[in-house]
Structures are given as C-alpha cells and as structure tokens.
PyMOL commands that place a pseudoatom at each C-alpha (Angstrom):
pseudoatom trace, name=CA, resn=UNK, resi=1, chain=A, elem=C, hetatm=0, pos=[70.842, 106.264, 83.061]
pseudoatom trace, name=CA, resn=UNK, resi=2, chain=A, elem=C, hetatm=0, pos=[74.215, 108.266, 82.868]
pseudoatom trace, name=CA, resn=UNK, resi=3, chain=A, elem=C, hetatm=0, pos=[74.433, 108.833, 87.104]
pseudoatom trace, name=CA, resn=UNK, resi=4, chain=A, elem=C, hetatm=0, pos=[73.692, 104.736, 86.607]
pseudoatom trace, name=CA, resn=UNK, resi=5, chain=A, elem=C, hetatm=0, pos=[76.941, 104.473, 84.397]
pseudoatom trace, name=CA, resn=UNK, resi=6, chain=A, elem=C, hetatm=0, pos=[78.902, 106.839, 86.300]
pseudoatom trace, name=CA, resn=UNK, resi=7, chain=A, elem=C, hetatm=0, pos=[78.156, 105.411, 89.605]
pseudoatom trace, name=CA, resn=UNK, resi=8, chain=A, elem=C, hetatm=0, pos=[79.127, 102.076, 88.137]
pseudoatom trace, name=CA, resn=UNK, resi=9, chain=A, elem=C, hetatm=0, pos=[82.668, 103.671, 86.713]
pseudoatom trace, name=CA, resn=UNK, resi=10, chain=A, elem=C, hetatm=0, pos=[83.288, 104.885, 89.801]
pseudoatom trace, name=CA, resn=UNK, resi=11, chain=A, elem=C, hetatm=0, pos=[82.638, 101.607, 91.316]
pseudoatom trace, name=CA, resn=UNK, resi=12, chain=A, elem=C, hetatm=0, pos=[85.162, 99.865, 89.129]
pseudoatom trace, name=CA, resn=UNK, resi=13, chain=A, elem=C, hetatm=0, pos=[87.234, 102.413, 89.837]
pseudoatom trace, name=CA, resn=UNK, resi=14, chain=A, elem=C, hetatm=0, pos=[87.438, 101.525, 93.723]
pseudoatom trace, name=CA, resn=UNK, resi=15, chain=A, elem=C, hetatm=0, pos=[87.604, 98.038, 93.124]
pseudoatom trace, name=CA, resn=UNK, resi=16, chain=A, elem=C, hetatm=0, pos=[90.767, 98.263, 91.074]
pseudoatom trace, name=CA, resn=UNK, resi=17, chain=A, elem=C, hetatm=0, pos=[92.281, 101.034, 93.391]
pseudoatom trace, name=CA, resn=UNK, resi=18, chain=A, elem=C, hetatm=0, pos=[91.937, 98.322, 95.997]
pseudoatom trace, name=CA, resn=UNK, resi=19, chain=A, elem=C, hetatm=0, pos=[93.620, 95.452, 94.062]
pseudoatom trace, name=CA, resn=UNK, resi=20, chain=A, elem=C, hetatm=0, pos=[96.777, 97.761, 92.654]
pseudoatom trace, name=CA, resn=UNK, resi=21, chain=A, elem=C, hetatm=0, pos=[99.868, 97.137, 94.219]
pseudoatom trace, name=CA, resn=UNK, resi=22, chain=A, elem=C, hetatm=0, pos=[101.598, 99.590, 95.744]
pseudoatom trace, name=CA, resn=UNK, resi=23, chain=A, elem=C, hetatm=0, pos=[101.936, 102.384, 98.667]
pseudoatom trace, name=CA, resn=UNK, resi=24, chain=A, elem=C, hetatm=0, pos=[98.266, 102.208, 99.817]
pseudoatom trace, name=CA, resn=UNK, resi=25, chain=A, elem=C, hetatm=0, pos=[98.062, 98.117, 99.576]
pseudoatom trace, name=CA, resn=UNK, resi=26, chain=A, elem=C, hetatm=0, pos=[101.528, 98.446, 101.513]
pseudoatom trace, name=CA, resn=UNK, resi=27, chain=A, elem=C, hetatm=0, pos=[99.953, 99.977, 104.406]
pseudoatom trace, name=CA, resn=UNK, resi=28, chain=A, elem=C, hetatm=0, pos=[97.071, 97.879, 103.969]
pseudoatom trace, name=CA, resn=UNK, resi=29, chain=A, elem=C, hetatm=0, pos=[94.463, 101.246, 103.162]
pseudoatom trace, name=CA, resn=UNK, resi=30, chain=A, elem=C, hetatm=0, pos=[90.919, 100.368, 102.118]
pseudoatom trace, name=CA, resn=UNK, resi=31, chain=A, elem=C, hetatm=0, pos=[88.820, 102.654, 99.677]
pseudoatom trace, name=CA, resn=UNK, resi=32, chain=A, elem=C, hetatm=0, pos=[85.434, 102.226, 101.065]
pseudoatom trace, name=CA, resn=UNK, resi=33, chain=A, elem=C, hetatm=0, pos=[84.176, 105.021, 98.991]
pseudoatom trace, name=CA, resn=UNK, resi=34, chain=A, elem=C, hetatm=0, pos=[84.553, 107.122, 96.321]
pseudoatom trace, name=CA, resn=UNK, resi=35, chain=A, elem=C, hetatm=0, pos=[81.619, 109.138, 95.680]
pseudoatom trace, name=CA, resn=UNK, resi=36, chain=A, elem=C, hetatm=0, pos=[81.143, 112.857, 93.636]
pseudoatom trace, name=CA, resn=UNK, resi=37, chain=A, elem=C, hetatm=0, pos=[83.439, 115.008, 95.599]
pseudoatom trace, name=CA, resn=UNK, resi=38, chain=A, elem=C, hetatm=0, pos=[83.647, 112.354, 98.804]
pseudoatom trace, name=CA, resn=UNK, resi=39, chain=A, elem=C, hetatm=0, pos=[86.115, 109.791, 99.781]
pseudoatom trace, name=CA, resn=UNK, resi=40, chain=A, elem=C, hetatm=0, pos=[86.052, 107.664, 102.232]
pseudoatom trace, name=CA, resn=UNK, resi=41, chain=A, elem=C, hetatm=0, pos=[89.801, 105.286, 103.030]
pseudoatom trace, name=CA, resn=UNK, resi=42, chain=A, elem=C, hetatm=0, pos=[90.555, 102.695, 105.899]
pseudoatom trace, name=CA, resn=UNK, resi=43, chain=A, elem=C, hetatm=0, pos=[92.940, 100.778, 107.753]
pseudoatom trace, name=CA, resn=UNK, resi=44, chain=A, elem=C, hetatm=0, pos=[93.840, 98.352, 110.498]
pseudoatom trace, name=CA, resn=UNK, resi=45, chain=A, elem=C, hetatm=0, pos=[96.383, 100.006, 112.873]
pseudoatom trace, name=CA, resn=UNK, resi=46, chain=A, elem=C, hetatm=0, pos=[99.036, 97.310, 113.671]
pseudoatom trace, name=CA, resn=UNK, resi=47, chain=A, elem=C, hetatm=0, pos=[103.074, 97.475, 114.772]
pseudoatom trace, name=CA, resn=UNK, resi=48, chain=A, elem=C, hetatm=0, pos=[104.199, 97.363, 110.780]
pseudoatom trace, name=CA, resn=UNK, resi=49, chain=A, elem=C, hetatm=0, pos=[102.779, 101.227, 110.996]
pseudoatom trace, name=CA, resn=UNK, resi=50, chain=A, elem=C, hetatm=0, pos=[104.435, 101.853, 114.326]
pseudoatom trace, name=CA, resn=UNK, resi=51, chain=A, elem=C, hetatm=0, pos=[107.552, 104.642, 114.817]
pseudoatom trace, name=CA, resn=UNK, resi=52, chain=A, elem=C, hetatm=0, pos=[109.944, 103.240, 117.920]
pseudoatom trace, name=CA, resn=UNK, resi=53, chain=A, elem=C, hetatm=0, pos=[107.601, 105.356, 120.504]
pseudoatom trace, name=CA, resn=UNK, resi=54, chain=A, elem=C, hetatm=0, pos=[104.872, 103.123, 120.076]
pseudoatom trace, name=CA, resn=UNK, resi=55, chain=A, elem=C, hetatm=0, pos=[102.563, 104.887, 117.987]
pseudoatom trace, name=CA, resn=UNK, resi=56, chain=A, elem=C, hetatm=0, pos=[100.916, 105.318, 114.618]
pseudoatom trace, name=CA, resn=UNK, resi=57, chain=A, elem=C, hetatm=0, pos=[103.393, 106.831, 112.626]
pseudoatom trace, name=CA, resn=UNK, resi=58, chain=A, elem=C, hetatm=0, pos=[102.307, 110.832, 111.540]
pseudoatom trace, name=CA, resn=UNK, resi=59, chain=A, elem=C, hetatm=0, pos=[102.903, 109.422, 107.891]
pseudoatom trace, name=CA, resn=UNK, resi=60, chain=A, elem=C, hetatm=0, pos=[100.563, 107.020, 107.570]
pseudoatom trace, name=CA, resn=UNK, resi=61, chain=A, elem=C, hetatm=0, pos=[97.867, 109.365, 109.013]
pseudoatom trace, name=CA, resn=UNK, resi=62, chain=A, elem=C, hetatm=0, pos=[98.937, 111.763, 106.686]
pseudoatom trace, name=CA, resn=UNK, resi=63, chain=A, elem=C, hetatm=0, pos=[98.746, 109.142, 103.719]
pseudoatom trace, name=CA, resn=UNK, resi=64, chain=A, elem=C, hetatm=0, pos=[95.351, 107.795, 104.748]
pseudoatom trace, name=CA, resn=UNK, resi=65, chain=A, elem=C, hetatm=0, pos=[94.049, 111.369, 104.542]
pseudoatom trace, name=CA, resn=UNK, resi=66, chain=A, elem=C, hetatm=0, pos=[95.573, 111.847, 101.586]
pseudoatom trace, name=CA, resn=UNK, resi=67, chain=A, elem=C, hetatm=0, pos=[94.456, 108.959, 99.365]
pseudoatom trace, name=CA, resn=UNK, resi=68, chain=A, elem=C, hetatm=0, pos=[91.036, 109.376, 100.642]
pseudoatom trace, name=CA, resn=UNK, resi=69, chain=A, elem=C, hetatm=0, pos=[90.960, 113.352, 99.465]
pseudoatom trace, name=CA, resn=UNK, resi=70, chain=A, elem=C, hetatm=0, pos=[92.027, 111.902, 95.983]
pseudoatom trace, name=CA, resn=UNK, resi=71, chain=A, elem=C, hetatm=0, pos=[89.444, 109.412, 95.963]
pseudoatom trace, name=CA, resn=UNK, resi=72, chain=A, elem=C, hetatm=0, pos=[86.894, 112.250, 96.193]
pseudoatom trace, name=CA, resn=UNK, resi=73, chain=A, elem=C, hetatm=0, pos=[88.377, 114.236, 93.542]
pseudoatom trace, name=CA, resn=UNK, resi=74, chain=A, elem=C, hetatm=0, pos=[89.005, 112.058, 91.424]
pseudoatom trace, name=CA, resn=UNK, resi=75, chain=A, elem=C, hetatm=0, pos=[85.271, 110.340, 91.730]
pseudoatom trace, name=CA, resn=UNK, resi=76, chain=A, elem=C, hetatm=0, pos=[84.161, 113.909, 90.140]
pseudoatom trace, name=CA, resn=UNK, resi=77, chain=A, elem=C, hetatm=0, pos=[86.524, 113.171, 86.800]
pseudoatom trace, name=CA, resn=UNK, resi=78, chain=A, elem=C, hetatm=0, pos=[86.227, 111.368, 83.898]
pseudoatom trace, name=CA, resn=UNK, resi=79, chain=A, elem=C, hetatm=0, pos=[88.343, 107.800, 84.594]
pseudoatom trace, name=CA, resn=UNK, resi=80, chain=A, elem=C, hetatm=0, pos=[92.201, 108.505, 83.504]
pseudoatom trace, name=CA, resn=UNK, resi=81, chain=A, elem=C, hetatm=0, pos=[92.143, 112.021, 84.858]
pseudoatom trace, name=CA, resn=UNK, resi=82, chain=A, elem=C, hetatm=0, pos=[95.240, 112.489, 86.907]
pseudoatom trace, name=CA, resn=UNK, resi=83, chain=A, elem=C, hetatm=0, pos=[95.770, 114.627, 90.060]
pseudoatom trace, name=CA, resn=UNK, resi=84, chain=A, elem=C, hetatm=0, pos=[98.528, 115.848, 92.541]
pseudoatom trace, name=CA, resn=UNK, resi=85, chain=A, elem=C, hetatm=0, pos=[98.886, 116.853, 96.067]
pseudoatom trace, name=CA, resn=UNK, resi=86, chain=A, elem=C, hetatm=0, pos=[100.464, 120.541, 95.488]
pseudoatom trace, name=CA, resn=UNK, resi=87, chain=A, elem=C, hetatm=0, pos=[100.354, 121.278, 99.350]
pseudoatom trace, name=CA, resn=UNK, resi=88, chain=A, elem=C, hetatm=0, pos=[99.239, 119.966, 102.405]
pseudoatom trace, name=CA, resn=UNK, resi=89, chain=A, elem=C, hetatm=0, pos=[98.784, 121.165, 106.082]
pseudoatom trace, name=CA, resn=UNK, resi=90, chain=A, elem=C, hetatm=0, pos=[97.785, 118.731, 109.419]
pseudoatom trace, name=CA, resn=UNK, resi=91, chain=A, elem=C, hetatm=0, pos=[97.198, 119.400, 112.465]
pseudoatom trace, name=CA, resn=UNK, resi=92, chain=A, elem=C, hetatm=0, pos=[97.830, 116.043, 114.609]
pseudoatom trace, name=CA, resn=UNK, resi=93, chain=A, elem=C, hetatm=0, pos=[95.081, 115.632, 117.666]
pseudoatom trace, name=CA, resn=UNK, resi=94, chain=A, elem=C, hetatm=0, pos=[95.627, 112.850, 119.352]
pseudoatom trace, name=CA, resn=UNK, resi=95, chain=A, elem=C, hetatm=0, pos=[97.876, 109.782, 119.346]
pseudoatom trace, name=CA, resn=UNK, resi=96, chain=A, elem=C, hetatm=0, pos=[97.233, 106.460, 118.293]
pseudoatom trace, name=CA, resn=UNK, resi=97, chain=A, elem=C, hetatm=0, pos=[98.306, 102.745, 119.246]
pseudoatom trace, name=CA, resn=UNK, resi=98, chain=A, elem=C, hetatm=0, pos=[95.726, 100.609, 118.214]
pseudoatom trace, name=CA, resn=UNK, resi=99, chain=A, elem=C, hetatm=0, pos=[92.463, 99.886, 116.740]
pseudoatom trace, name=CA, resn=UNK, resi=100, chain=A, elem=C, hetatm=0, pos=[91.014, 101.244, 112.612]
pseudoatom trace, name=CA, resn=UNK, resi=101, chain=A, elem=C, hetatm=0, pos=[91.684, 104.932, 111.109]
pseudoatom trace, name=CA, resn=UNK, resi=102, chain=A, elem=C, hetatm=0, pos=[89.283, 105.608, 108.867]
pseudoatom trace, name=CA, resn=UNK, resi=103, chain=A, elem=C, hetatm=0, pos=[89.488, 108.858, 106.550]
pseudoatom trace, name=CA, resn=UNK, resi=104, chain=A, elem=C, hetatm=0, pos=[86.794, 111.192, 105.406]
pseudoatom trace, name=CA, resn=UNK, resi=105, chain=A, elem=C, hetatm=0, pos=[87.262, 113.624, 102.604]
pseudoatom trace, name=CA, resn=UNK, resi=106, chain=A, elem=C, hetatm=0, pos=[85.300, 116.156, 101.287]
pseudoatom trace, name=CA, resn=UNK, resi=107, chain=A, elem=C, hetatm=0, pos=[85.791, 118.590, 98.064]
pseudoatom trace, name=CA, resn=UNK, resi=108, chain=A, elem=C, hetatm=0, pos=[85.653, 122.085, 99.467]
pseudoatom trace, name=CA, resn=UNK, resi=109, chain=A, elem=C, hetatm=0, pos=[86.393, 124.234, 96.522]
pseudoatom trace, name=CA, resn=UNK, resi=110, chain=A, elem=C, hetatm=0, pos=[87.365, 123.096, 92.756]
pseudoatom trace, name=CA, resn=UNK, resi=111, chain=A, elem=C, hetatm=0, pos=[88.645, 125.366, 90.251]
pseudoatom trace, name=CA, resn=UNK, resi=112, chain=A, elem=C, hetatm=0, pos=[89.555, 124.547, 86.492]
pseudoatom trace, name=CA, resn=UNK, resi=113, chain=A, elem=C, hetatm=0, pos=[93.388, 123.666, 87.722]
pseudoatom trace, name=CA, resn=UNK, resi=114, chain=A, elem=C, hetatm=0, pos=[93.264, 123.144, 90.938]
pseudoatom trace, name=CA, resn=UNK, resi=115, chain=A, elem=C, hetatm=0, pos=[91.018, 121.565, 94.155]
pseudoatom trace, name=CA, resn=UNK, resi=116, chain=A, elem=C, hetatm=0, pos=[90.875, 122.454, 97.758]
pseudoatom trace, name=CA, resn=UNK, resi=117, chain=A, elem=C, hetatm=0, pos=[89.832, 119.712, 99.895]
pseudoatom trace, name=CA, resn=UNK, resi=118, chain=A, elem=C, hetatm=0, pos=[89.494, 118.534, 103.580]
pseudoatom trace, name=CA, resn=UNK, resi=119, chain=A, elem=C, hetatm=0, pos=[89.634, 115.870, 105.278]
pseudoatom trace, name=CA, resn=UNK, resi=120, chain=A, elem=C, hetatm=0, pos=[89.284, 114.316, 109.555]
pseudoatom trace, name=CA, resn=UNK, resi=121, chain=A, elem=C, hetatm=0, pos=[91.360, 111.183, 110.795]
pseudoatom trace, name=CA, resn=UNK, resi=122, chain=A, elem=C, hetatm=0, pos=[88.862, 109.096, 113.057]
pseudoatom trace, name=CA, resn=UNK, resi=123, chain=A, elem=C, hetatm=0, pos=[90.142, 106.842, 115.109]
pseudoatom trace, name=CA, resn=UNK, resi=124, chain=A, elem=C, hetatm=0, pos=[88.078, 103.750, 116.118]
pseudoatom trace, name=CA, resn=UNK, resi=125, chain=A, elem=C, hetatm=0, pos=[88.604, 101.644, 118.742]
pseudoatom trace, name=CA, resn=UNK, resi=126, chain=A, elem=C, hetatm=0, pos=[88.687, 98.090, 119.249]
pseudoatom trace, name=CA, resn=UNK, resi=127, chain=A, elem=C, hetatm=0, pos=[85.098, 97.961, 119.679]
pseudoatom trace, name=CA, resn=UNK, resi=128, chain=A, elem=C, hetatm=0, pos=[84.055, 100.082, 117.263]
pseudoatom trace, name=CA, resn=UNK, resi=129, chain=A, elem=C, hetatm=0, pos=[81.631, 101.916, 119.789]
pseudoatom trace, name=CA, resn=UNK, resi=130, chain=A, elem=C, hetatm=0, pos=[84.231, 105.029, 119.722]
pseudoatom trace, name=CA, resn=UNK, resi=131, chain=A, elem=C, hetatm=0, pos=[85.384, 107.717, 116.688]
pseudoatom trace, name=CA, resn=UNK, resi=132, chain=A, elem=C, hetatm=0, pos=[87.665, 110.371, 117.668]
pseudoatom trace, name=CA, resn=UNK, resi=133, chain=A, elem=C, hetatm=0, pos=[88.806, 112.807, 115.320]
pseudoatom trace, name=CA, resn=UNK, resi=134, chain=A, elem=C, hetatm=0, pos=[92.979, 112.153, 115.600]
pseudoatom trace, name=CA, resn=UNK, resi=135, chain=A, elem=C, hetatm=0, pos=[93.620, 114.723, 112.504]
pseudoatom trace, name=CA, resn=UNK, resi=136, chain=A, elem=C, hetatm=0, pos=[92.589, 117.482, 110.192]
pseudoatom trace, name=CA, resn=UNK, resi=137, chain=A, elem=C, hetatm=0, pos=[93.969, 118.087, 106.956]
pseudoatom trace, name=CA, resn=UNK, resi=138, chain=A, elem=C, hetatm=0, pos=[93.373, 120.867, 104.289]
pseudoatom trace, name=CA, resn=UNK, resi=139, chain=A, elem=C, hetatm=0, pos=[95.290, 120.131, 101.209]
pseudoatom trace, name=CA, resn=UNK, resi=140, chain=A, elem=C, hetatm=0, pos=[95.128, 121.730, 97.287]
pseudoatom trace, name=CA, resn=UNK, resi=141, chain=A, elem=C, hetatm=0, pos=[95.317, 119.053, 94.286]
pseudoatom trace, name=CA, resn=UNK, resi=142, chain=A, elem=C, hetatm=0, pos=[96.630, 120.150, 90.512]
pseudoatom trace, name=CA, resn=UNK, resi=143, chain=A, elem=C, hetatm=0, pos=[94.314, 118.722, 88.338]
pseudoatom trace, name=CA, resn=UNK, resi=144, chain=A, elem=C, hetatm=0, pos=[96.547, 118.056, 85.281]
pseudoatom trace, name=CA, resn=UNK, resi=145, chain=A, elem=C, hetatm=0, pos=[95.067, 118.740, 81.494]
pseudoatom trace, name=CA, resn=UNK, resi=146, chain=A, elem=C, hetatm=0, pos=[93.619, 115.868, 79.993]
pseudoatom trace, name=CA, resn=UNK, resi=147, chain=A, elem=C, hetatm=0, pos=[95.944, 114.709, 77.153]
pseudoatom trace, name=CA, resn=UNK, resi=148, chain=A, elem=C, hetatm=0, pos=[94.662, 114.795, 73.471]
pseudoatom trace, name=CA, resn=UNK, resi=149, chain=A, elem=C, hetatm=0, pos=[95.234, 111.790, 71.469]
pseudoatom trace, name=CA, resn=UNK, resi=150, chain=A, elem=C, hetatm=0, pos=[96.340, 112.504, 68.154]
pseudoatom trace, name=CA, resn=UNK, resi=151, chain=A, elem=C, hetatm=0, pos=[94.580, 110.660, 65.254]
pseudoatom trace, name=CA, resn=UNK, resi=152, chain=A, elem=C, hetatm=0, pos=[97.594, 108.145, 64.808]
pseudoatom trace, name=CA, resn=UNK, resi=153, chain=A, elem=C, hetatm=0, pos=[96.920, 106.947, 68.675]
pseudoatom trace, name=CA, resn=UNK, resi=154, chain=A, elem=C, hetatm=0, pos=[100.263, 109.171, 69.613]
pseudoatom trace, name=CA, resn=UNK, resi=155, chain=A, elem=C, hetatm=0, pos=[100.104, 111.442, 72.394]
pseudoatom trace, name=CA, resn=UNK, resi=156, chain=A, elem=C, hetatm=0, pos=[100.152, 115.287, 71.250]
pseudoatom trace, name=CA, resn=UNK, resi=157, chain=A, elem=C, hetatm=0, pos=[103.001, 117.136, 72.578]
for i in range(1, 157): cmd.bond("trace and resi %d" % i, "trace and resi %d" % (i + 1))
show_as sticks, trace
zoom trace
C-alpha cells in the first residue's frame, strides 16, 4: 500500500514538473519518468536549440542530462526535498541536427549529503528505428537538509 502511495506521489510529481514554467518547458524537455533512483527526460530537437554551426547546442544536451539525473534523485525523496548539481563532467560523442534526445539517468552512489549519478544522451532519429549514445555525464548532487518547521508554521533558523 505505501510503494502504491509513493508511486502515485511520484507520479504527481512528474505531471507537475511537466506543467511548471520555466528552463525545461523553455526547451520543450519531457519527464517521461521518474522512478526510485531512475529518470528518464525528452525532447524534440528543432532550430530554437541550434548554435550558428547547425547543431544541437552542448547546453541543452547538458541540461537534458541534467534534469533527468534530478528526476531520479529526487524520485528517491520525500516530495519538497531539494537538490543541487555540485559538479558535472561530459564527454560529447557525436553531433546532432535533428530528430528526439532522450536522457537516461541512473543513481550510482548516494550518501547522506550528497549523490553521484550518471547519465547517456541518445539520440533518435527521425524514424525512431536508431539510438545512439551522443553523451555521457557523471555528475554529484547536494542533497540539502530538510527544513524543520517550527510549531508556529515559521521556518527554524
């Protein structure tokens, strides 16, 4: 019954990630999952995410990446729990001009503080018949304290 509740949290979660206005609706990213310790982000490549040269900007594959680590992370928390990229290293495969990205992210370490995840760029072409790997990222998250509510309703501290 409580993975039932959870799973549904987690659920609303996604859904309201993917109605909030901001960086990730900018770019026009996707959550298509966000599961204990697995994320999963998407997006439609078109020339809005271009640099002059004709290609996906490194940026938005970093972003995509990014978001899709949190996702995961922050599927294993209690909702409110807030998180932080600390530091962040890609290596950049291949080039891309057209077609989806899609972003898997996996958890693979998580301390008290901070997280250590992964996560692979596909990209997918037209078709959809092809996924090639177009980046790799390994980045650690601060996982900030929760914050105590004193009994007035005002935040300790």
């Amino acid at each position: 019954m409580e993975q039932e509740n959870q799973k549904e949290q987690i659920f609303h979660f996604v859904e309201q990630v993917n109605q909030r206005p901001g960086f990730g609706q900018l770019l026009g990213m996707r959550v298509e999952a966000a599961e204990q310790g697995r994320g999963r982000v998407r997006l439609t490549v078109d020339e809005r995410l271009m640099h002059p040269q004709g290609l996906v900007h490194g940026g938005v594959i970093f972003s995509l990446a990014d978001t899709a680590m949190a996702m995961a992370l922050l599927a294993t928390y209690p909702p409110g729990t807030r998180t932080g990229t600390i530091e962040a290293k890609i290596n950049y495969l291949r080039a891309v001009r057209s077609g989806q990205l899609l972003a898997e992210a996996a958890i693979i370490h998580q301390g008290r503080t901070t997280a250590v995840l992964e996560a692979t760029v596909y990209h997918l072409s037209e078709q959809g018949a092809e996924e090639r790997a177009v980046a790799r990222v390994l980045s650690t998250f601060y996982i900030f304290p929760r914050e105590e509510s004193s009994p007035s309703g005002e935040r300790a501290g």
